[in-house]
matplotlib code that plots the C-alpha trace (Angstrom):
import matplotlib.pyplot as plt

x = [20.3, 21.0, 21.5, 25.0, 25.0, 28.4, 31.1, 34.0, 31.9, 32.7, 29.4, 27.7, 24.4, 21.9, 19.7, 16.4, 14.3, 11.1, 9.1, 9.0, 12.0, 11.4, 7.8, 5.9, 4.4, 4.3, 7.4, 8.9, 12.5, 14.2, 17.3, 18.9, 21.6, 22.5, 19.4, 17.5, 15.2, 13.7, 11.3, 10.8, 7.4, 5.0, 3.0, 1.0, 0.6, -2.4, -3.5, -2.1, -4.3, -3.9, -4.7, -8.5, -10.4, -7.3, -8.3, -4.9, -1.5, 0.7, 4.3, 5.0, 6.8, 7.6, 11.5, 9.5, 7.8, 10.7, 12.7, 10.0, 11.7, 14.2, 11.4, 10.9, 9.4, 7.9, 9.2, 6.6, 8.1, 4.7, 1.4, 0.3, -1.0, 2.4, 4.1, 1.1, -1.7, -0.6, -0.4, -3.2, -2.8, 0.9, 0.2, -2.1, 0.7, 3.3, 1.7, 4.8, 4.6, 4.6, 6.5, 5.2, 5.0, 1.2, -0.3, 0.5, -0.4, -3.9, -4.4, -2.9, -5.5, -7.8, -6.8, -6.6, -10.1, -11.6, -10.0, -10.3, -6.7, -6.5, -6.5, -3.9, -1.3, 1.0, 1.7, 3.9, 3.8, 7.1, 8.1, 10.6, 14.5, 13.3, 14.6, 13.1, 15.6, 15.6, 18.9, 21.4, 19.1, 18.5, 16.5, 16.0, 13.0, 14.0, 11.6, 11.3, 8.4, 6.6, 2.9, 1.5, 2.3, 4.6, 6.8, 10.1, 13.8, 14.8, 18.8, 19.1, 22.1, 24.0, 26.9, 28.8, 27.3, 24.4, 22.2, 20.3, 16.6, 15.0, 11.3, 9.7, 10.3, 11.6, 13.0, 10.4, 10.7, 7.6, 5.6, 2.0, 1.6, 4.6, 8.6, 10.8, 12.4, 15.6, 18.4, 20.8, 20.1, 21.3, 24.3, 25.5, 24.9, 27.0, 29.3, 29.4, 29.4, 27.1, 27.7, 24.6, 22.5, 19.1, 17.5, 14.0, 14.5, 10.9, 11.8, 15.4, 14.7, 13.6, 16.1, 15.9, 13.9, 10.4, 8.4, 6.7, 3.3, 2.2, 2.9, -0.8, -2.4, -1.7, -3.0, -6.3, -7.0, -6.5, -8.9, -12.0, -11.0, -11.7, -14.7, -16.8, -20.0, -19.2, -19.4, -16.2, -15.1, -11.3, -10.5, -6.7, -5.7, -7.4, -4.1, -3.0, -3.8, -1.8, -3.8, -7.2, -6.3, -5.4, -8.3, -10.3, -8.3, -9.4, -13.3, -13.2, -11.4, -14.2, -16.9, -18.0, -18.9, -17.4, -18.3, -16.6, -17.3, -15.1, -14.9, -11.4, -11.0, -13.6, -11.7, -8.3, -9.8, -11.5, -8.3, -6.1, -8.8, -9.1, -5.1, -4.5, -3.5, -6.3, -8.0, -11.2, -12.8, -16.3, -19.4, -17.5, -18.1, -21.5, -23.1, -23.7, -27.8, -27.3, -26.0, -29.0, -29.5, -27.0, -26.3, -23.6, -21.2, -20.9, -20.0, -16.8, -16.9, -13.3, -13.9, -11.5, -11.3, -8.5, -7.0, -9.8, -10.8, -14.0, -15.8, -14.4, -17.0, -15.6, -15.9, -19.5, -20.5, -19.0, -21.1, -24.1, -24.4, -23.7, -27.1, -26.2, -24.5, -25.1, -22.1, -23.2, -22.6, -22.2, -19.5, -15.7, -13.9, -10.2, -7.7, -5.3, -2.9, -0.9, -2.2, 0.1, 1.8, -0.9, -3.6, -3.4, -6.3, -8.7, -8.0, -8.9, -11.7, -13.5, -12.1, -13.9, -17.1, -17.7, -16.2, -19.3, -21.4, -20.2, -18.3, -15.0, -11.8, -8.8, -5.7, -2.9, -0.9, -2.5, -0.4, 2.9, 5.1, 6.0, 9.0, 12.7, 14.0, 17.9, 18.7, 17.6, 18.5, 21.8, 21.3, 20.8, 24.2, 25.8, 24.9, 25.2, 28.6, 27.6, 30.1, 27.7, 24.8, 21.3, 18.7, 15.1, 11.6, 10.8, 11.4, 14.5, 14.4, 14.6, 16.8, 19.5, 18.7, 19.4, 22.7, 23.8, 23.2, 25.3, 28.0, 28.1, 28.9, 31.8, 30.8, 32.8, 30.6, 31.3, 29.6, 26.4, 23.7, 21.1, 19.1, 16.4, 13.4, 14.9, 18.5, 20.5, 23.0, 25.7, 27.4, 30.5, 32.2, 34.4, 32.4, 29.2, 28.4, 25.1, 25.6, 22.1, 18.4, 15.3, 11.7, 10.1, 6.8, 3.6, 0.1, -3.2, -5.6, -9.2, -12.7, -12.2, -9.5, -6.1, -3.2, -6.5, -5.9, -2.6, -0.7, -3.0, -6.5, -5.3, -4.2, -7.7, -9.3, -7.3, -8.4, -11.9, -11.6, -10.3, -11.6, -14.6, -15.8, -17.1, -18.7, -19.4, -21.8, -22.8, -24.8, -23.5, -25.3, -21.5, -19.7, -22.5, -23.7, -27.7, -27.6, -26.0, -23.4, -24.5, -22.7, -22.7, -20.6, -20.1, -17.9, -17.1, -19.5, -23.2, -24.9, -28.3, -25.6, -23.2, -25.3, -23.9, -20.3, -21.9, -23.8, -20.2, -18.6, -21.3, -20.8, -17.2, -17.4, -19.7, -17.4, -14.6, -16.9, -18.0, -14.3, -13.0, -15.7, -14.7, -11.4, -12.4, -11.2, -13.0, -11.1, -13.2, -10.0, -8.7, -11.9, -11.4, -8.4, -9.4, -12.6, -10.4, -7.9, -10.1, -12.4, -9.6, -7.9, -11.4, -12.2, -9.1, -8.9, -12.7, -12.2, -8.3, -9.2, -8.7, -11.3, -11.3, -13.2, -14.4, -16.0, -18.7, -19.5, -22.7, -23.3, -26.6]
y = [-25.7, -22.1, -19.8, -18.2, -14.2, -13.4, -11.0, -9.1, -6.4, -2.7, -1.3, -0.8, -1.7, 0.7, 0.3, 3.0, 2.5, 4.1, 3.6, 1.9, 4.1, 6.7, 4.4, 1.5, 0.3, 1.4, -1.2, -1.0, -1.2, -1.0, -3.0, -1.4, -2.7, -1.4, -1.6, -3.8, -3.3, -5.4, -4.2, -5.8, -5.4, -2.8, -1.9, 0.9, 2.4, 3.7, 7.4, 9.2, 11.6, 14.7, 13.1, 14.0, 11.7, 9.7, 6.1, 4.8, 6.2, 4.8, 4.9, 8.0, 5.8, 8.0, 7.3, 3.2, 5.5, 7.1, 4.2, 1.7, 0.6, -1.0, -2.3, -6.2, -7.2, -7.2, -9.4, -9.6, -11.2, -11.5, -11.1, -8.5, -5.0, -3.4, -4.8, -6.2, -3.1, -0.4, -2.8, -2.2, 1.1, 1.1, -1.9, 0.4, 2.9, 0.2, -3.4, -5.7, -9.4, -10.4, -13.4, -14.6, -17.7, -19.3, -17.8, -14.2, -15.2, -16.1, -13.1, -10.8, -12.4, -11.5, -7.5, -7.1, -9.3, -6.1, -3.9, -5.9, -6.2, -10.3, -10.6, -7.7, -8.7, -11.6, -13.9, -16.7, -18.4, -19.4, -22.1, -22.2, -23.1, -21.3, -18.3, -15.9, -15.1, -11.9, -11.2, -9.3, -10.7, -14.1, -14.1, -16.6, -17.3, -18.6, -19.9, -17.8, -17.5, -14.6, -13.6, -14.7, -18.2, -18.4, -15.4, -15.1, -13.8, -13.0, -13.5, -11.6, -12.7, -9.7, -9.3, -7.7, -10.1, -11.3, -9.6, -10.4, -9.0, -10.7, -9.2, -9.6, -12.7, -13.9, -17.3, -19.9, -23.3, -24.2, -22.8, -23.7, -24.5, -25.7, -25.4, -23.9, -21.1, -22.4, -21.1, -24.1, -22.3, -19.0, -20.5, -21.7, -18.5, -17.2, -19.5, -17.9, -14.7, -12.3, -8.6, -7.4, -7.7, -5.8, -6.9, -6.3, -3.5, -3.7, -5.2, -3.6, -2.1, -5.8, -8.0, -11.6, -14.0, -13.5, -16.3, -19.0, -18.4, -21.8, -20.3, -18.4, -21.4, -22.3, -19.2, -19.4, -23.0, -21.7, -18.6, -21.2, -23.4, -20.6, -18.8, -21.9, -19.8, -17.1, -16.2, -15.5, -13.0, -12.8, -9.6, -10.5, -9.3, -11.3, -12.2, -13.6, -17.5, -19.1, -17.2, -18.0, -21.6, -22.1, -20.2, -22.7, -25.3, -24.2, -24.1, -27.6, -29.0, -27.2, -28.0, -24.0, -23.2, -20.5, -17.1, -15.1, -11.5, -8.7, -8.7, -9.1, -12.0, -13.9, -13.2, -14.5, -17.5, -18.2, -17.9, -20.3, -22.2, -23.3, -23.3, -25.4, -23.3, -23.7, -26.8, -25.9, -29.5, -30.2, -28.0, -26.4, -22.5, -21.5, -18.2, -15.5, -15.8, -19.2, -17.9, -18.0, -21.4, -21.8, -21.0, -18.6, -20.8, -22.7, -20.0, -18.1, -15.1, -14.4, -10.6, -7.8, -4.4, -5.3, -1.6, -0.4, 0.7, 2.9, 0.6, -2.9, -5.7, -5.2, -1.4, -1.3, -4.4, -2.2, 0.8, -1.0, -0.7, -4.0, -5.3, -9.0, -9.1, -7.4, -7.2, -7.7, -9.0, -12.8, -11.9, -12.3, -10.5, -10.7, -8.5, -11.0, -8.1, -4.9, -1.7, -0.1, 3.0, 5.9, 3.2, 3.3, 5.7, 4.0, 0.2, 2.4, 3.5, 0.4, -1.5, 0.8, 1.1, -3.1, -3.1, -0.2, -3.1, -5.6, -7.6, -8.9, -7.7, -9.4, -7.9, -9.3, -12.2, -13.5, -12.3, -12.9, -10.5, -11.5, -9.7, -10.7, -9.3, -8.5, -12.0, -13.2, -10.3, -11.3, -14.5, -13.7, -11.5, -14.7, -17.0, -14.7, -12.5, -9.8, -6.7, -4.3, -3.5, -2.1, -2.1, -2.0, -1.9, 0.9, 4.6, 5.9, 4.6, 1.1, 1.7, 3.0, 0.2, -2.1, -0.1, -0.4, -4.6, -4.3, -2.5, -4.8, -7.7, -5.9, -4.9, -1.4, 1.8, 2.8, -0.4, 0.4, 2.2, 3.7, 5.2, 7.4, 6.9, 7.9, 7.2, 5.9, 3.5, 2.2, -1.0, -3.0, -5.9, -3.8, -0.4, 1.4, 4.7, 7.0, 9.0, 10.8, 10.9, 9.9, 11.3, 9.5, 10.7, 9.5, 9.7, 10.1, 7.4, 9.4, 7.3, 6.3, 9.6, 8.3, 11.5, 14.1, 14.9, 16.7, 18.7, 21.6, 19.8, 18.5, 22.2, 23.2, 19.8, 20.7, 24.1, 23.4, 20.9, 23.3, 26.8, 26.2, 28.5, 31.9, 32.2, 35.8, 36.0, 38.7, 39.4, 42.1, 43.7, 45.0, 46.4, 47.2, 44.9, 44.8, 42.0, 41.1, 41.0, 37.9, 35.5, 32.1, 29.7, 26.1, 24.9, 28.4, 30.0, 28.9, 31.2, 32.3, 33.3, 35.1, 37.7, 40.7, 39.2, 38.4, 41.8, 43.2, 41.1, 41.6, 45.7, 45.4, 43.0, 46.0, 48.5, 46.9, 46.5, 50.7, 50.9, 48.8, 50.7, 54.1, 53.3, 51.6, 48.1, 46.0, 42.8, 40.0, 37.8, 41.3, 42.4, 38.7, 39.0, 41.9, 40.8, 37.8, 39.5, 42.4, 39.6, 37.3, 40.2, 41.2, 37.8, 36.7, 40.1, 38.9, 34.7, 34.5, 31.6, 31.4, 29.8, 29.4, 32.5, 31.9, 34.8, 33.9, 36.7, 35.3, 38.3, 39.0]
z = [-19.3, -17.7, -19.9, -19.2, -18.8, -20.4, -18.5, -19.5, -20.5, -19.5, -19.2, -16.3, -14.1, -13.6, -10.4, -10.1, -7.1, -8.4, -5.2, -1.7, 0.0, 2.8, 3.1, 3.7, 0.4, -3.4, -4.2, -8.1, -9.0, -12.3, -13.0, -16.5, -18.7, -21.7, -23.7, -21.1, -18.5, -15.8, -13.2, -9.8, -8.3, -9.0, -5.5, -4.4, -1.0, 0.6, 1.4, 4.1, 6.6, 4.7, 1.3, 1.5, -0.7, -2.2, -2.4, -3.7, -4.4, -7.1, -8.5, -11.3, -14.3, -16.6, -16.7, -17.7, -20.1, -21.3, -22.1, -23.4, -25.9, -23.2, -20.8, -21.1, -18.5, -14.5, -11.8, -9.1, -5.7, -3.9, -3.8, -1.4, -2.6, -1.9, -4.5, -7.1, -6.7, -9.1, -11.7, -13.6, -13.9, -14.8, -17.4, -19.3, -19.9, -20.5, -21.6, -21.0, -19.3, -16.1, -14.4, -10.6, -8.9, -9.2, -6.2, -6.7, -10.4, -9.8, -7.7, -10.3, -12.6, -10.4, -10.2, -14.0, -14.7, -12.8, -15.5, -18.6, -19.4, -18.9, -22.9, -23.2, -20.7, -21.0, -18.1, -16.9, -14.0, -12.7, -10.1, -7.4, -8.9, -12.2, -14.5, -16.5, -19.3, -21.3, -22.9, -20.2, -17.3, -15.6, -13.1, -10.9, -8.0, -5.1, -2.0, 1.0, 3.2, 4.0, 6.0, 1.9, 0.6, -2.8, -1.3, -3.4, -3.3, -6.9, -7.7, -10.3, -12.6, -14.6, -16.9, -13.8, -11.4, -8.9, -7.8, -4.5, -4.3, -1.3, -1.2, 2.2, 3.6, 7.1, 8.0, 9.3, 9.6, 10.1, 7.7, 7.9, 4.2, 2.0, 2.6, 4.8, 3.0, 0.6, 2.6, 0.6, -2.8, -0.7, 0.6, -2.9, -4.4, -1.6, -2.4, -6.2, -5.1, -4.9, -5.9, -3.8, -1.5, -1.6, 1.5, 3.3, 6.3, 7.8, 10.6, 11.1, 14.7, 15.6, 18.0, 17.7, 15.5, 14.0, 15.4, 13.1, 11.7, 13.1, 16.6, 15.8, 15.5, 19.0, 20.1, 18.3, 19.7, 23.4, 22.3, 20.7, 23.9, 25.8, 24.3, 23.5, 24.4, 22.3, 18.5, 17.5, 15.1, 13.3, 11.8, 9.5, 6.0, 3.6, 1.7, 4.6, 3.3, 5.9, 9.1, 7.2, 7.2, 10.5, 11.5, 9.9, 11.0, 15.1, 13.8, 12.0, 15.6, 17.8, 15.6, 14.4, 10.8, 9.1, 7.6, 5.5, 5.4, 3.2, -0.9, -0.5, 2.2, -0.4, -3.7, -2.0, -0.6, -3.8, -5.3, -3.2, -2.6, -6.7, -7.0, -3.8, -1.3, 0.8, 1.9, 3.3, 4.7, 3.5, 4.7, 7.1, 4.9, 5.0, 3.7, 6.0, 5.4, 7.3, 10.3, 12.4, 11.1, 14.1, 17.4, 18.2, 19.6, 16.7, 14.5, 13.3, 11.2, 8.9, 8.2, 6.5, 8.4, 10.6, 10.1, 10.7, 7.2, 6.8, 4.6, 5.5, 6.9, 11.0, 10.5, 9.5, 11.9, 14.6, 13.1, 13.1, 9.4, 8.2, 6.8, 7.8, 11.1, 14.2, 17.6, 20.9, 23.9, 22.9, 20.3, 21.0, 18.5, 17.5, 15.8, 14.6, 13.2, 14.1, 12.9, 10.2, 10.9, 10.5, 10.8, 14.6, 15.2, 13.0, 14.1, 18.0, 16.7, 16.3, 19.4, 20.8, 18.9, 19.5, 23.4, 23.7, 22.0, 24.9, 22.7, 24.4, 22.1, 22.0, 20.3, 21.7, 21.1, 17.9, 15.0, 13.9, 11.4, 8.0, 8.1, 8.8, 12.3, 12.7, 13.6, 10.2, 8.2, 9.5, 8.9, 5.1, 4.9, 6.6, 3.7, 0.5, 2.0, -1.0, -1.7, -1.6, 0.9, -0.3, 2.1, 1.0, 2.0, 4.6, 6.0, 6.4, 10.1, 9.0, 6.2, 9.0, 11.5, 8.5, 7.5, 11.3, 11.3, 8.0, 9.9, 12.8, 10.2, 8.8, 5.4, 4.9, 5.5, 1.8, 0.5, 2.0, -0.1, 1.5, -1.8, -2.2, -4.4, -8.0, -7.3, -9.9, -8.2, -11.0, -10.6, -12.0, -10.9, -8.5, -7.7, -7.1, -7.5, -7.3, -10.1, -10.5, -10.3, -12.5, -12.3, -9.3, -7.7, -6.5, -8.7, -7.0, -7.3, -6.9, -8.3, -11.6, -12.1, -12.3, -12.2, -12.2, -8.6, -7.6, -5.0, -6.1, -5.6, -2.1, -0.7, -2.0, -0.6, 2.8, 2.9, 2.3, 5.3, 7.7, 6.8, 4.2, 1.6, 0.4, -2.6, -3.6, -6.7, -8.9, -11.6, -14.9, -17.0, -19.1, -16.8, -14.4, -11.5, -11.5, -8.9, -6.2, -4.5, -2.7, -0.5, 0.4, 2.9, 3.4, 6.3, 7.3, 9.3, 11.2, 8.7, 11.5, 14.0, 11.8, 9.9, 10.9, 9.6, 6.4, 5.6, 6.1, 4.0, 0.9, 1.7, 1.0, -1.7, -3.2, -2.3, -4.4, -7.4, -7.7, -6.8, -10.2, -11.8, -10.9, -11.7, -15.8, -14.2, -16.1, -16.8, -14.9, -14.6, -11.9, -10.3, -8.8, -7.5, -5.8, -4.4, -2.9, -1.9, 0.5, 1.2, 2.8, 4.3, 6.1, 7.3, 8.6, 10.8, 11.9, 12.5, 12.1, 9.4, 5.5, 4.1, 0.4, -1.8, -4.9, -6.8, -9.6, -11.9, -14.2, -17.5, -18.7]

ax = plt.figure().add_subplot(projection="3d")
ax.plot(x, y, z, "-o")
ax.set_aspect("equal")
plt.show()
């Protein structure tokens, strides 16, 4: 029996986007009422250029942190980095449980098995058509389908009505594993009415119909038909299940083994593999060590590194600094993928690092979206007919395409909420208001450092990039230097050919020093400042760069 959510109430619903506006990625939304709280999703997003050395970049959830007492639990539509990948972190600040569908389950196990928190988090697995109930929420998960399998929509049942959260997801009929997504179970909740709609925007800009993932596996028999004297190798995300079964379904047809190269791509297939997802026919996987147990043509290699990450398995074969597995001319190689914005460069870089190999590189044609173009997000509105309009999931260029199909279906301009990250949107059954902001940021993943690295650490990584470093050192005997000055650069000069610019520098470095000590200056902490301020004065009139100075006074 459904547990009833009771109305006639005058207070109000809170919802915080905490992340995953104005970008791509790092996903988490609070839903408050009264002295509840519900999060949906908790992703992270990954580095941009200028973040030097920033491995991952995570949600600030201090307003979670702030209100623990109210926080009962997280929501997690999918199972794609995005929306699952800052959980371990955020769960060791605020331990609640988590409710997914089995899939994303079993690769959330697999996240927080790497951090030891398995026997500290709570977890339960949900099916399609079933609630989560915690006392002002019901929250139901609804099938959709997505570019991961056990994608959901979340209708999120309040005291002042329902709420519509639909993930990513597009409309396929043809999925290659399970249903169709469960448009019926949309239309009744239309048919209840639905206060809003928060709806993916990724593909706003997008005329038309996203086409069905099954149309790829077309695609890749016509490739292995094609290249039957080649080794073939597929670069795809690894949580792409639905790819890396077709893929597999192509080799089994023309008789090729399989490979699979990437930590990730093996963890996820191990995963679906053991939970169903994935039904790999007998001896068809074999280790890479086999591989010349066979001859090329009757291999296929399933990699990671199709964004062309530094450290992925296609990015050091194209290197040549894979140990295993060596490109050449007999290798046909296949970005089934689009580069993510920013990841443009990167994904060129290696094209052209394996076409200078001889491979043959193919990267048209042979990937599909998982997102919802402007004929389905239509489609969606259609079906639910919500008040209220709240796009989701993108930049602000995809939150205004979205705003613009919303327009074109009637909903009134002043129902449509485009929000920022921190916005605190209020709801009854008749309004909605923004009505203020929460503390909303983004915390530097660096190593093992979690929040160590800020805005601070990246002007100083940025300027050591771009303009290097001085180090002046002395040596004090009191207030008297018995050695030095001396100077040292990294990343600044060619030190053989820039002597003269050096022995200049040290002369005014010792000129400020008698200087402070003609004058009684004798507080380290302002000599310093001096010495950095003459020095960056003098080098920028000689180089016209700033490169960082850092003066190191050692006392006898």
């Amino acid at each position: 029996m459904r547990k009833k959510i009771e109305n006639g109430t005058k207070s109000r619903l809170k919802i915080i986007p905490l992340g995953g506006l104005e970008l791509i990625g790092m996903n988490i939304t609070a839903f408050e009422y009264e002295d509840s709280i519900i999060v949906v999703d908790c992703g992270l997003s990954f580095p941009e250029e200028d973040m030097l050395g920033i491995d991952l970049v995570i949600p600030d959830i201090t307003y979670l942190k702030e209100n623990i007492e109210k926080v009962k639990a997280i929501i997690i539509t999918h199972g794609h980095e995005d929306h699952i990948g800052a959980l371990p972190y955020v769960l060791k600040e605020i331990n609640i449980p988590i409710y997914a569908t089995k899939l994303t389950m079993g690769i959330i196990e697999h996240r927080l098995q790497e951090h030891k928190l398995m026997d500290k988090t709570k977890r339960k697995i949900l099916k399609f058509g079933e609630a989560m109930d915690c006392k002002h929420f019901r929250v139901e998960f609804i099938k959709t389908n997505h570019s991961i399998v056990d994608a959901a929509a979340l209708a999120i049942h309040t005291p002042v009505g329902i709420i519509v959260h639909t993930g990513d997801f597009k409309v396929d009929y043809t999925p290659v594993f399970g249903d169709a997504i469960d448009l019926q179970r949309f239309a009744e909740l239309g048919r209840k009415g639905v206060l809003a709609l928060m709806c993916d925007s990724t593909n706003a800009e997008r005329p038309g119909f996203t086409q069905s993932e099954r149309t790829v596996g077309f695609t890749f028999d016509q490739i292995f038909e094609e290249h039957k004297d080649t080794r073939i190798l597929i670069a795809t995300f690894a949580s792409n299940v639905d790819r890396v079964q077709q893929i597999i379904n192509s080799a089994e047809k023309f008789g090729r083994k399989v490979v699979v190269e990437g930590r990730s791509m093996v963890n996820v297939i191990e995963t679906a593999t053991t939970l169903g997802y994935l039904q790999i026919p007998a001896n068809t996987l074999i280790d890479v060590e086999q591989l010349k147990d066979y001859p090329v043509e009757r291999t296929v290699i399933i990699t990671t590194g199709s964004q062309g990450e530094s450290m992925a398995a296609l990015s050091r074969m194209a290197g040549d600094m894979h140990r295993k597995i060596s490109i050449g001319p007999k290798d046909t190689v296949i970005f089934s993928s689009h580069p993510i914005p920013g990841n443009e460069k990167a994904v060129t870089h290696v094209i052209n690092d394996l076409l200078r190999k001889g491979a043959d590189v193919i990267f048209q044609d042979v990937h599909v979206s998982g997102h919802a173009c402007q004929e389905e997000i239509k489609l969606m509105y259609t079906l639910l007919s919500p008040k209220f309009a709240i796009p989701i999931h993108g930049e602000y260029k995809h939150l205004i395409a979205h705003a613009k199909i919303v327009k074109q279906l009637g909903i009134d301009k002043k129902n449509v909420f485009i929000l920022q990250s921190g916005d605190v949107l209020e709801l009854s059954h008749d309004d909605a208001v923004v009505t203020g902001k929460v503390p909303v940021g983004t915390i530097f993943v660096d190593g093992l450092g979690v929040g160590d690295v800020g805005n601070v650490v990246l002007r100083d990584r940025r300027i050591l990039s771009e303009d290097g470093i001085i180090i002046v050192i002395a040596t004090l005997e009191g207030d008297q230097v018995i050695a030095g000055p001396e100077i040292v650069s990294r990343g600044f000069v060619y030190v053989r050919e820039a002597d003269a610019l050096l022995d200049e520098a040290r002369e005014l470095v010792r000129e400020t020093l008698e200087r402070c000590e003609r004058k009684n200056i004798t507080d380290w902490g302002r000599i310093k400042n001096l010495i950095r301020d003459n020095l960056s004065e003098f080098v920028w009139k000689k180089t016209k760069r700033r490169p960082m100075i850092l003066p190191i006074f050692m006392e006898v």
